[in-house]
MDAnalysis code that builds the backbone (N, CA, C; Angstrom):
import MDAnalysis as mda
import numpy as np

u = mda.Universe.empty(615, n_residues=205, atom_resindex=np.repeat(np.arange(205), 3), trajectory=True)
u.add_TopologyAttr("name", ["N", "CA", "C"] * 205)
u.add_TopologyAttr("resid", np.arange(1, 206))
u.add_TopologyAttr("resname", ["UNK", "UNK", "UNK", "UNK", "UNK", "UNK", "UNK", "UNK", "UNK", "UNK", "UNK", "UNK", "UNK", "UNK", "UNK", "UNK", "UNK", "UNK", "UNK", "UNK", "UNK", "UNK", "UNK", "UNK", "UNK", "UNK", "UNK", "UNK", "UNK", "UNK", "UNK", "UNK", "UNK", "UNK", "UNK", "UNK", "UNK", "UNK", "UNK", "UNK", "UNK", "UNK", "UNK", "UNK", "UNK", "UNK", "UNK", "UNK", "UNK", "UNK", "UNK", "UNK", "UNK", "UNK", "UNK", "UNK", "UNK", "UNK", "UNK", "UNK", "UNK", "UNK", "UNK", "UNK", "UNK", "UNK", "UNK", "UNK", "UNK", "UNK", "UNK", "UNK", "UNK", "UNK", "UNK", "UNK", "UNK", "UNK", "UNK", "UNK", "UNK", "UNK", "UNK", "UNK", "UNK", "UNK", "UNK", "UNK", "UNK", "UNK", "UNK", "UNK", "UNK", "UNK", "UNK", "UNK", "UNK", "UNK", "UNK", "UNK", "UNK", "UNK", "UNK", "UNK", "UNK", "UNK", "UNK", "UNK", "UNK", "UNK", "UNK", "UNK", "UNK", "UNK", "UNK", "UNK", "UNK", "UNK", "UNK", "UNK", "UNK", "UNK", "UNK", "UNK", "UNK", "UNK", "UNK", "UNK", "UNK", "UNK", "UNK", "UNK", "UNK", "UNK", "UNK", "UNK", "UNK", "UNK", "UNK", "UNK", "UNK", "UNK", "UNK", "UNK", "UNK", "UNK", "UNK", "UNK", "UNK", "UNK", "UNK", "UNK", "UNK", "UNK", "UNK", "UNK", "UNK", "UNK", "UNK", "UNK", "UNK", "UNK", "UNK", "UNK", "UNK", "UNK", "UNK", "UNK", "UNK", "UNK", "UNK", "UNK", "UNK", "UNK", "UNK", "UNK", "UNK", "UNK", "UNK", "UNK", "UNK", "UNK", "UNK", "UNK", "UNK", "UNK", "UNK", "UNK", "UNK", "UNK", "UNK", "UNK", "UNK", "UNK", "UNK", "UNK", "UNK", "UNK", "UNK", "UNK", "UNK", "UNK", "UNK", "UNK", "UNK"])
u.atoms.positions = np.array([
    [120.715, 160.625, 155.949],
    [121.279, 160.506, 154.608],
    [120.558, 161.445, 153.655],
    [121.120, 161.884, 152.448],
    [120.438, 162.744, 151.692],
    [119.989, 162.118, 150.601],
    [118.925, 162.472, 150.574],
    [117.630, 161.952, 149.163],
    [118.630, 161.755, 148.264],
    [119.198, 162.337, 147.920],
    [120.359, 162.310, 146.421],
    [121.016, 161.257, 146.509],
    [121.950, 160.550, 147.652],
    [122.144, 159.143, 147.270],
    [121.151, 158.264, 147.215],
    [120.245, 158.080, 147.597],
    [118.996, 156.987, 147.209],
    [118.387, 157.358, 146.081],
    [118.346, 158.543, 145.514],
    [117.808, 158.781, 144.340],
    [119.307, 158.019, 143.363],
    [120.457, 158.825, 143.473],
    [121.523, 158.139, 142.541],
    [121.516, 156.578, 142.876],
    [121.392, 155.416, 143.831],
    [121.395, 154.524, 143.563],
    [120.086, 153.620, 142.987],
    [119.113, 154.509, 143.431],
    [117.451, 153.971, 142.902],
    [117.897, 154.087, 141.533],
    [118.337, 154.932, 140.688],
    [118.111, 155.480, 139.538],
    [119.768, 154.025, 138.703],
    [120.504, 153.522, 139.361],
    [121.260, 152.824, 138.865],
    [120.506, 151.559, 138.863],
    [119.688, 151.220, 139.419],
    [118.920, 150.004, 139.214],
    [117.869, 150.178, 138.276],
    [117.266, 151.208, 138.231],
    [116.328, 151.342, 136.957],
    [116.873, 151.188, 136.100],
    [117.975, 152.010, 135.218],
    [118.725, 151.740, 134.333],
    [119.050, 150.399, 133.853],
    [119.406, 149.423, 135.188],
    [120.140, 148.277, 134.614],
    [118.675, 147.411, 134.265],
    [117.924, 147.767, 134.994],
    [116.439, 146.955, 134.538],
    [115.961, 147.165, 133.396],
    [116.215, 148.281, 132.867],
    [115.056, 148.763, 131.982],
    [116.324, 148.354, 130.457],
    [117.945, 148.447, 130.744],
    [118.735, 148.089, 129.429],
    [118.746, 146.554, 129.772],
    [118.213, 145.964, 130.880],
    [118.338, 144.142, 130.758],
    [117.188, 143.716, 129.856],
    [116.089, 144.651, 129.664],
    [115.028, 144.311, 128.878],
    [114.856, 143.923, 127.198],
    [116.306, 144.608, 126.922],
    [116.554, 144.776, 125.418],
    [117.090, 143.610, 125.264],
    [118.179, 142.844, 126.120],
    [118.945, 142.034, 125.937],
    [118.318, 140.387, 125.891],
    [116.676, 140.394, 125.599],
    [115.894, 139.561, 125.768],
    [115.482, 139.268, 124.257],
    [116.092, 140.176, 123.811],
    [114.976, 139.976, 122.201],
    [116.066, 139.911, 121.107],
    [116.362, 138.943, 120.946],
    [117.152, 138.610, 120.029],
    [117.172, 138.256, 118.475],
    [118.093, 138.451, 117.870],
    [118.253, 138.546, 116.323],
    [118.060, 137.312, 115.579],
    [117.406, 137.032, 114.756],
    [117.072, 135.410, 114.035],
    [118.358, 135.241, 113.291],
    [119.139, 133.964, 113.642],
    [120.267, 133.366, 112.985],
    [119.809, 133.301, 111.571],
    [120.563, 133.952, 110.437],
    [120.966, 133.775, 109.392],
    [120.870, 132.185, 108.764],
    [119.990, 132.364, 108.114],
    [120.061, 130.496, 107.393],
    [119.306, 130.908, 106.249],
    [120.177, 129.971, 105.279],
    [119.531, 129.854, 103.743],
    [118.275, 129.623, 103.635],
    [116.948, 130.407, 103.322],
    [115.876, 130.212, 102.994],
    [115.066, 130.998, 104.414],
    [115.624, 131.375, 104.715],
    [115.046, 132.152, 106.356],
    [113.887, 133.197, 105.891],
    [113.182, 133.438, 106.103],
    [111.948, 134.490, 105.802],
    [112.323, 135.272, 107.280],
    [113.257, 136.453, 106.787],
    [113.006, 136.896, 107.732],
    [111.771, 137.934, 108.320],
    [111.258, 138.561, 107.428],
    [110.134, 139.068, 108.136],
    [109.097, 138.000, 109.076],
    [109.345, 136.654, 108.132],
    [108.223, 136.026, 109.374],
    [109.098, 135.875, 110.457],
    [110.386, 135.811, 110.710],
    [110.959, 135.376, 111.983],
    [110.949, 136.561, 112.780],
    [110.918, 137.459, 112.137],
    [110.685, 138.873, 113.335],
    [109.068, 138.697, 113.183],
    [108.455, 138.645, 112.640],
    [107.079, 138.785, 113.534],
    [106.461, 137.707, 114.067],
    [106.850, 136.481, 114.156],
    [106.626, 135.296, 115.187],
    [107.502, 135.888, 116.674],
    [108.047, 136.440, 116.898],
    [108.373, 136.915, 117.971],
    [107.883, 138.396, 118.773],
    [107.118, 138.711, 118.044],
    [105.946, 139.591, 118.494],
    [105.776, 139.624, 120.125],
    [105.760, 138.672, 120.751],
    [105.079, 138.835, 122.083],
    [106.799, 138.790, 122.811],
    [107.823, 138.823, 122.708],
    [108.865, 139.632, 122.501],
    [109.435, 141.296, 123.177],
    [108.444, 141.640, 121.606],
    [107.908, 143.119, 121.147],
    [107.649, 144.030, 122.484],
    [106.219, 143.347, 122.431],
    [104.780, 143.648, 122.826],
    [105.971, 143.994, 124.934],
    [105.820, 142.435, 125.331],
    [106.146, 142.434, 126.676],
    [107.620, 143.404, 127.366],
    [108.454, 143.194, 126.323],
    [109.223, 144.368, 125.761],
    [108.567, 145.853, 126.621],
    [107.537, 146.463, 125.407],
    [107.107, 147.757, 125.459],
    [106.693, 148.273, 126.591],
    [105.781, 147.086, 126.954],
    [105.226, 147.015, 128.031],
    [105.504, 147.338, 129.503],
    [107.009, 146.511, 129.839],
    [107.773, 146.728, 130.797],
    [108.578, 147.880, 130.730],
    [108.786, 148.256, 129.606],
    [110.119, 149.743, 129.440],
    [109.167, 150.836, 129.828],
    [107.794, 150.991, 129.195],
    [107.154, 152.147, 129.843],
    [106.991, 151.535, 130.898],
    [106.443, 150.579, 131.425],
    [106.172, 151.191, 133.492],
    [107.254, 151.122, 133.961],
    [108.649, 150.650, 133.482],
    [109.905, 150.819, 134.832],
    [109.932, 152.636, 134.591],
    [109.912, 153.241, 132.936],
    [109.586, 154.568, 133.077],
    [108.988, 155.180, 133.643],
    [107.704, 155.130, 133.981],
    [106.338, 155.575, 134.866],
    [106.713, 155.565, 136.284],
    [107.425, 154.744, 136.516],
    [107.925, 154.331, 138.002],
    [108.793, 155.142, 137.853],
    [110.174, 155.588, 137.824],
    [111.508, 156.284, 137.642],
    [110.175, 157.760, 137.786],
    [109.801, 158.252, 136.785],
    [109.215, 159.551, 136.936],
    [108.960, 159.892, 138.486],
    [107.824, 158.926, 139.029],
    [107.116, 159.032, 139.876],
    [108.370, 159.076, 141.236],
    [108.625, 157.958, 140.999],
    [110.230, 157.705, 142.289],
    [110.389, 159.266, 142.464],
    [111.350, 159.814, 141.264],
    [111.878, 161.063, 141.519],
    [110.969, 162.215, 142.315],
    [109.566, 162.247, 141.548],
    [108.641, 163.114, 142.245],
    [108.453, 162.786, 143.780],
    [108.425, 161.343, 144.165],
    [108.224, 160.901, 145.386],
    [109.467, 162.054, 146.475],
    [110.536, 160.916, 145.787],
    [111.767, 161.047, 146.866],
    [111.985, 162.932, 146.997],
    [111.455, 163.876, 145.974],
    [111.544, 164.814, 146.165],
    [111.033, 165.439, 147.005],
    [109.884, 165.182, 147.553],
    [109.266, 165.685, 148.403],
    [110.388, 165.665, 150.048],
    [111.059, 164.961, 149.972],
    [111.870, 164.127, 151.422],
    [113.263, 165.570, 151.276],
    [113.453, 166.458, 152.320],
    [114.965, 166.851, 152.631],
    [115.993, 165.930, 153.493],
    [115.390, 164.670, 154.028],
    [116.568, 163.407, 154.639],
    [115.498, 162.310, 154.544],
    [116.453, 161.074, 154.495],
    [115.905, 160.007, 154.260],
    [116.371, 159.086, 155.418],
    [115.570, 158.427, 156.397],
    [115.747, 157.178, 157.647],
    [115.921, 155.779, 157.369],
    [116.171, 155.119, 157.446],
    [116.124, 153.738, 157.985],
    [115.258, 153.111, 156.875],
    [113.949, 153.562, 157.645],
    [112.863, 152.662, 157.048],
    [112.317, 153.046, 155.448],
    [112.801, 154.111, 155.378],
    [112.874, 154.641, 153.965],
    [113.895, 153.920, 152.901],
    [114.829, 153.521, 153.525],
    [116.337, 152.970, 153.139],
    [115.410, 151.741, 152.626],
    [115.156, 151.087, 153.847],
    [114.545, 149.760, 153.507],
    [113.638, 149.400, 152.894],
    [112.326, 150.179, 152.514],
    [111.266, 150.062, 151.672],
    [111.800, 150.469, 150.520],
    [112.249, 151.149, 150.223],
    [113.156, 151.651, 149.050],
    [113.583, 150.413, 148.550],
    [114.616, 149.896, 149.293],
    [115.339, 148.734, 148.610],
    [114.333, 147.244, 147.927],
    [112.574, 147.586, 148.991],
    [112.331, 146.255, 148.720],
    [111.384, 146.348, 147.290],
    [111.162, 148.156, 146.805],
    [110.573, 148.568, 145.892],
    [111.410, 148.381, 144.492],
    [113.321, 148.228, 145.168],
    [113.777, 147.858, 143.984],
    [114.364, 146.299, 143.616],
    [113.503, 145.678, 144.387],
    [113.925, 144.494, 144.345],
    [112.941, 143.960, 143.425],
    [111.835, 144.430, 142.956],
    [110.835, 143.999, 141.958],
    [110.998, 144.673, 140.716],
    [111.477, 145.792, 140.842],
    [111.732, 145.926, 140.145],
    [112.794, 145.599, 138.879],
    [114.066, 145.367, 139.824],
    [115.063, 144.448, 139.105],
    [114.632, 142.883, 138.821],
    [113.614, 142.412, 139.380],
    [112.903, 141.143, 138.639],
    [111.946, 141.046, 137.455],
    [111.813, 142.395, 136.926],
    [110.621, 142.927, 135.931],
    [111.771, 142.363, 134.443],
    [113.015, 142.392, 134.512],
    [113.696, 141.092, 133.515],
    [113.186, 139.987, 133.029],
    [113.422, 139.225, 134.491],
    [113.128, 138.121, 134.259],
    [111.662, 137.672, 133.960],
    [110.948, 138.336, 134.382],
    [108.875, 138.256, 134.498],
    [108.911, 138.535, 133.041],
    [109.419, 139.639, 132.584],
    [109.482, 139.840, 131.225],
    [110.050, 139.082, 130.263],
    [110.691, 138.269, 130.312],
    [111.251, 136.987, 129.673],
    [110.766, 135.826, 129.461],
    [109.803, 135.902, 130.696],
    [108.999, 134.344, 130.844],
    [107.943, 134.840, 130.840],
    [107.063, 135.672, 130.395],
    [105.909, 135.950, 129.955],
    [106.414, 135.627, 128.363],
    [107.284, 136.698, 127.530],
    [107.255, 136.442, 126.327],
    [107.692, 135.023, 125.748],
    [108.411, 134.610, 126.603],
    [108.243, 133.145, 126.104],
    [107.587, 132.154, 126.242],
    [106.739, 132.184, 127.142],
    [105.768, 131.181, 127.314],
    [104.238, 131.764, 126.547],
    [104.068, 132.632, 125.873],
    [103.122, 133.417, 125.855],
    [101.988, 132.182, 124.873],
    [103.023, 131.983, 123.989],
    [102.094, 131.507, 122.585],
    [102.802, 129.843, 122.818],
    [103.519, 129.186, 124.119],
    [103.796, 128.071, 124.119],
    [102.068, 126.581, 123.975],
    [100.974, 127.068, 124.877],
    [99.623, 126.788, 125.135],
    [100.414, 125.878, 126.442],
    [100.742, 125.954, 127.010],
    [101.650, 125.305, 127.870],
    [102.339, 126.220, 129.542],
    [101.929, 125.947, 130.375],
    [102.718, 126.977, 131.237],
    [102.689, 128.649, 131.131],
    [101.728, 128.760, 129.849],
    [101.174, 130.476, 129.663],
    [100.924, 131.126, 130.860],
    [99.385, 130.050, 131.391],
    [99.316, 131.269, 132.655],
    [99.293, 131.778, 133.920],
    [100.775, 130.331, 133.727],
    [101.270, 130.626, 134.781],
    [102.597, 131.602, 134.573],
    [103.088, 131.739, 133.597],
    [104.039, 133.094, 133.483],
    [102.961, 134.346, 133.199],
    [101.977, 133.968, 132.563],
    [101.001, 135.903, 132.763],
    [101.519, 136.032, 134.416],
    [100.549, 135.091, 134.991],
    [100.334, 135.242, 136.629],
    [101.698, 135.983, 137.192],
    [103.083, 135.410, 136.432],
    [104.101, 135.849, 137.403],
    [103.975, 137.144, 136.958],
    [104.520, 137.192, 135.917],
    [104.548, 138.611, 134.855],
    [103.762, 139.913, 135.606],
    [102.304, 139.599, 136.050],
    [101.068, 140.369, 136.106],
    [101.470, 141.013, 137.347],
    [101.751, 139.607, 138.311],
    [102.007, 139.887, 139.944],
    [103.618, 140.446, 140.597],
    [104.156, 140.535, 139.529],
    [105.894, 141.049, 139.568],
    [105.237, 142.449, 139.523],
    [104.300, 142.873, 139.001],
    [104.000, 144.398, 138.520],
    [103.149, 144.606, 139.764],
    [102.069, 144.121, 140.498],
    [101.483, 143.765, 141.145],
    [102.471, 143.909, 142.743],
    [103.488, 143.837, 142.853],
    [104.261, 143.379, 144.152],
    [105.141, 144.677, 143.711],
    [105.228, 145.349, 143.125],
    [105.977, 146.301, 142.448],
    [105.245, 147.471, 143.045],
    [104.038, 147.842, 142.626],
    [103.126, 148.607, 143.090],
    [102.784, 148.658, 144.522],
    [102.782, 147.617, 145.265],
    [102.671, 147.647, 146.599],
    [103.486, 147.978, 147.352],
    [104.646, 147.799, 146.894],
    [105.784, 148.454, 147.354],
    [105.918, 150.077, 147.058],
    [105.682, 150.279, 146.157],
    [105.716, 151.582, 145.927],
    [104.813, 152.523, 146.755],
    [103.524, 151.967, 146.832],
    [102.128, 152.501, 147.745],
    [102.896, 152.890, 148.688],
    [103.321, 151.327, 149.504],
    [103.580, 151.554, 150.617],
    [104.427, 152.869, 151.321],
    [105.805, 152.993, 150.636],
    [106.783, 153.840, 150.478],
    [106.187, 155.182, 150.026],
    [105.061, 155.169, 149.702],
    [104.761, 156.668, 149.104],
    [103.492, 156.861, 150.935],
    [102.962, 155.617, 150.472],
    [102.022, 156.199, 152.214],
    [102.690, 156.789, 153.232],
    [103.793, 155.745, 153.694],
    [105.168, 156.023, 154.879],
    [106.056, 157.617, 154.763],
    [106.278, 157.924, 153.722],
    [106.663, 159.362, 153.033],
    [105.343, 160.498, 153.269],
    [104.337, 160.063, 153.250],
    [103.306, 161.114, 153.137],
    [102.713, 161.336, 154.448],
    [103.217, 160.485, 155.278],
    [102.390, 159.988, 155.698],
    [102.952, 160.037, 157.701],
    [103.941, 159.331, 157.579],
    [104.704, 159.079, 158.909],
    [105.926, 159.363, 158.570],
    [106.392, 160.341, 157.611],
    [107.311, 160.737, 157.889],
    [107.697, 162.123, 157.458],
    [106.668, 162.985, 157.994],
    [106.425, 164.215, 157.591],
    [107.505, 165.223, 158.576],
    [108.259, 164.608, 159.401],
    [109.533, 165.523, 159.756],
    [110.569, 165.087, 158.604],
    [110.549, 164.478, 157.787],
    [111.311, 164.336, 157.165],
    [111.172, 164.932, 155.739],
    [109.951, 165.976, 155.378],
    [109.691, 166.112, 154.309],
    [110.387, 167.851, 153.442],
    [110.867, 167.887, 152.640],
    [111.101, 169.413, 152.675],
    [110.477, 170.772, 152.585],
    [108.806, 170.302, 152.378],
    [107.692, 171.432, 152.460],
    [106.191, 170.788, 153.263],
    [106.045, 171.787, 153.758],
    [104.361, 171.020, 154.589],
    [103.748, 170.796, 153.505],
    [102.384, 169.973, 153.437],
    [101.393, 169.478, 152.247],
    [100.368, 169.309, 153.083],
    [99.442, 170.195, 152.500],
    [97.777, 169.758, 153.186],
    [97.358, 168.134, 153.080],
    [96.566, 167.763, 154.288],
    [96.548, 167.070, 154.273],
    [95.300, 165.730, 152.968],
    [94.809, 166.827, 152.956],
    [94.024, 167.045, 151.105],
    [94.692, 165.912, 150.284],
    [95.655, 167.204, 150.235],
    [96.514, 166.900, 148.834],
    [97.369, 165.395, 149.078],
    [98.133, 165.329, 150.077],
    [98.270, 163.695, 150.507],
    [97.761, 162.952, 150.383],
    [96.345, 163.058, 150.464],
    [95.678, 162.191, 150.816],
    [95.065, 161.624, 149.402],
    [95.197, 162.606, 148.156],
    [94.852, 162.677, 146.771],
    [95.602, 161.709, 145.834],
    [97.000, 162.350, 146.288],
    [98.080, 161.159, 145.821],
    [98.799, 159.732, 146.188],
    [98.175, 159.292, 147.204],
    [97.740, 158.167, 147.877],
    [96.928, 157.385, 147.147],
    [95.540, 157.548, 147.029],
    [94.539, 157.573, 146.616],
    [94.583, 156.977, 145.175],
    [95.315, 157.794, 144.343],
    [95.513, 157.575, 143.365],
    [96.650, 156.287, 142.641],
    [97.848, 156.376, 143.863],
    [98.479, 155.215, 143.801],
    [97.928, 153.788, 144.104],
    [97.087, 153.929, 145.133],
    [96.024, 153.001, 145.556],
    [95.115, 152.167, 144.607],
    [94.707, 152.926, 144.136],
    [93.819, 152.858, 142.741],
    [94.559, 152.359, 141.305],
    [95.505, 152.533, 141.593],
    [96.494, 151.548, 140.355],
    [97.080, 150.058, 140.457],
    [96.718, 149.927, 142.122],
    [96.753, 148.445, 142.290],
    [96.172, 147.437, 141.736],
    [94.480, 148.138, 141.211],
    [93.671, 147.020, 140.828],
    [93.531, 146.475, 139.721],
    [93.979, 147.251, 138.233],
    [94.397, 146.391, 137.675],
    [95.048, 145.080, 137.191],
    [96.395, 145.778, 138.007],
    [97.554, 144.430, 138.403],
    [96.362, 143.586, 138.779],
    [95.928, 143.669, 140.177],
    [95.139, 142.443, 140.845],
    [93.701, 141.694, 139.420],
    [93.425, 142.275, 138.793],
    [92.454, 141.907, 137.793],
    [93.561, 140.846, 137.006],
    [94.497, 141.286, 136.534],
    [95.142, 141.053, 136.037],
    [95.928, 139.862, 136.142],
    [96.327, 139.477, 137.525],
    [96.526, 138.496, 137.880],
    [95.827, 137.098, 138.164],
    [94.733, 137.315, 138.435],
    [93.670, 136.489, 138.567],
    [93.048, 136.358, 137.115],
    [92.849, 136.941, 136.109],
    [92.486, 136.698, 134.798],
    [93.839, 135.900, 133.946],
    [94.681, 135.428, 134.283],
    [95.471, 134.782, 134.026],
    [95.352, 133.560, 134.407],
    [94.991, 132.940, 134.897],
    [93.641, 131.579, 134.744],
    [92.745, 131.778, 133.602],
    [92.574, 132.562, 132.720],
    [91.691, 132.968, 131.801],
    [92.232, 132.985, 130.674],
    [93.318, 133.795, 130.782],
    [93.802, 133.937, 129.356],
    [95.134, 134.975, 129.587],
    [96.428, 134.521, 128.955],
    [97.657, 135.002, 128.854],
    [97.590, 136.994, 128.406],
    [96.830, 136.126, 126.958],
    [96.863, 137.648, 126.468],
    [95.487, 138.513, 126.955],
    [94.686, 138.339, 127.705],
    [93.884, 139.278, 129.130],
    [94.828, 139.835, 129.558],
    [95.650, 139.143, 130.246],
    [96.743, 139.735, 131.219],
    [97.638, 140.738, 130.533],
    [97.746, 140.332, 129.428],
    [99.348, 141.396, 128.509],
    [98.347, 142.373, 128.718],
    [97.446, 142.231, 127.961],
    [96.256, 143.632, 127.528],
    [96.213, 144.401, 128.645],
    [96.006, 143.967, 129.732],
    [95.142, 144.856, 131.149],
    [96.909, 145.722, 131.402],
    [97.690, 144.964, 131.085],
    [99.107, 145.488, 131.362],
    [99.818, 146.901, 130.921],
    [98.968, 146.189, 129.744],
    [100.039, 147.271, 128.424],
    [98.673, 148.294, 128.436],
    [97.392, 148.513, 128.852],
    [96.380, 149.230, 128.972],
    [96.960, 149.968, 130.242],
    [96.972, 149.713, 130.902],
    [97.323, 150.342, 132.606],
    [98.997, 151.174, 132.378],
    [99.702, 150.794, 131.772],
    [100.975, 151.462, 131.233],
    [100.625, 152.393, 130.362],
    [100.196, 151.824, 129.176],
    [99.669, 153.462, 127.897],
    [98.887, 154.472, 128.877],
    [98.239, 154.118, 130.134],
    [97.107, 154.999, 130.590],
    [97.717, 155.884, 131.748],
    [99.082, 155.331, 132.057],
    [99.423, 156.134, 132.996],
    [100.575, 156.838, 132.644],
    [101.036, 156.803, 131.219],
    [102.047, 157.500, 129.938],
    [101.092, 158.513, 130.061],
    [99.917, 159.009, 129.834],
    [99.373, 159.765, 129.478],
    [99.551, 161.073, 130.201],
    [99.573, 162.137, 129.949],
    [100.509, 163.434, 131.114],
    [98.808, 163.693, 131.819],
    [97.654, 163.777, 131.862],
    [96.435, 163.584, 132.860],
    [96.617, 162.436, 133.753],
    [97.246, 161.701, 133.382],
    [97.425, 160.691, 134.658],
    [99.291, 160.193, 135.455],
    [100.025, 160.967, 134.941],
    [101.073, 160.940, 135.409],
    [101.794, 161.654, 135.561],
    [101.987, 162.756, 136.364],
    [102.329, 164.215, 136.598],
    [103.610, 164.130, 137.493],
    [103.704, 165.329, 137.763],
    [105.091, 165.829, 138.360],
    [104.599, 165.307, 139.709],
    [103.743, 165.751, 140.069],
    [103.516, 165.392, 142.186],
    [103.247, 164.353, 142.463],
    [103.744, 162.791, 141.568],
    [104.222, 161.751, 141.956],
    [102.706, 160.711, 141.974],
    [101.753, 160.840, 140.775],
    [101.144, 159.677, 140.824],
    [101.597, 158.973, 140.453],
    [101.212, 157.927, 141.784],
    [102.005, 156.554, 142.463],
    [101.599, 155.199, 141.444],
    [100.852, 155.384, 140.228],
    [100.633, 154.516, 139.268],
    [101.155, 154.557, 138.128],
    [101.371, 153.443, 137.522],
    [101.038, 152.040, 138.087],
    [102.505, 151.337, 139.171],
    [102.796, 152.331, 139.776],
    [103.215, 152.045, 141.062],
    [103.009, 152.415, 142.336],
])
């Protein structure tokens, strides 16, 4: 099969993930005496979990493309890791929904960080994986040779974006907003063009 349909259908699930995110944050009903500035900023964590998730399904989409580019045909097992990389991803909705609403409940908080943290967390592992298998064992399938260096660099680096998530998840026994922070820190940090380039660093996926 050719990279271009898995890229065109990878790229229809990002989309629907990343416009299901908007459809979470809703407008304060109109009522006599309504303050609305306070009703938009009591919904802040909203905002915040919002931002949060739209840049890394972005960060991810970049990286995807750089990935799958490297590939002139795509197998089986590519098909299938693929699919299970977008299966977390199309759950980054819902994680994102029940983080911001449970955030400031003091109630069931952290156990939605935990999901929230580890949806991103199971997201990334999937991605590793699929970028190792590509770099890795399936180098008849690739459209230019790559030292084995340089593979081994961008691996490495995807690798290394796991551990946040994992901090992240486990500090959610600790505290909700630990978890947003380490989140929305690990996203601003891999926005940054030194840490998220064209040759597919695999973080924070």
């Amino acid at each position: 099969m050719s990279p271009n349909r898995l890229e065109a259908f990878s790229d229809g699930v990002f989309a629907i993930a990343i416009t299901l995110l908007v459809l979470d944050i809703h407008v304060p009903e109109p009522m006599s005496g309504t303050d609305l500035a306070g009703e938009l900023g009591a919904r802040w964590p909203s905002y915040v979990a919002y931002a949060v998730s739209f840049l890394t399904i972005g960060i991810i989409w970049i990286n995807h493309h750089a990935m799958i580019r490297r590939l002139r045909a795509v197998d089986h097992e590519v098909l299938v890791v693929n699919l299970l990389l977008l299966l977390f991803v199309g759950l980054l909705p819902f994680t994102t929904h029940l983080m911001a609403t449970y955030l400031k409940e003091g109630e069931g908080d952290h156990l939605a960080a935990a999901i929230y943290s580890g949806s991103f967390l199971a997201m990334s592992i999937a991605f590793a994986t699929l970028n190792w298998r590509i770099l890795f064992h399936k180098t008849q399938l690739a459209a230019e040779a790559m030292p084995e260096a340089r593979r081994r660099a961008i691996l490495t680096r995807g690798v290394a974006g796991l551990v946040p998530y994992l901090i992240a998840t486990i500090l959610a026994i600790v505290s909700a907003y630990v978890t947003l922070a380490i989140c929305g820190a690990v996203a601003l940090f891999y926005a940054l063009p030194m840490a998220s380039g064209s040759e597919g660093r695999a973080s924070p996926a």
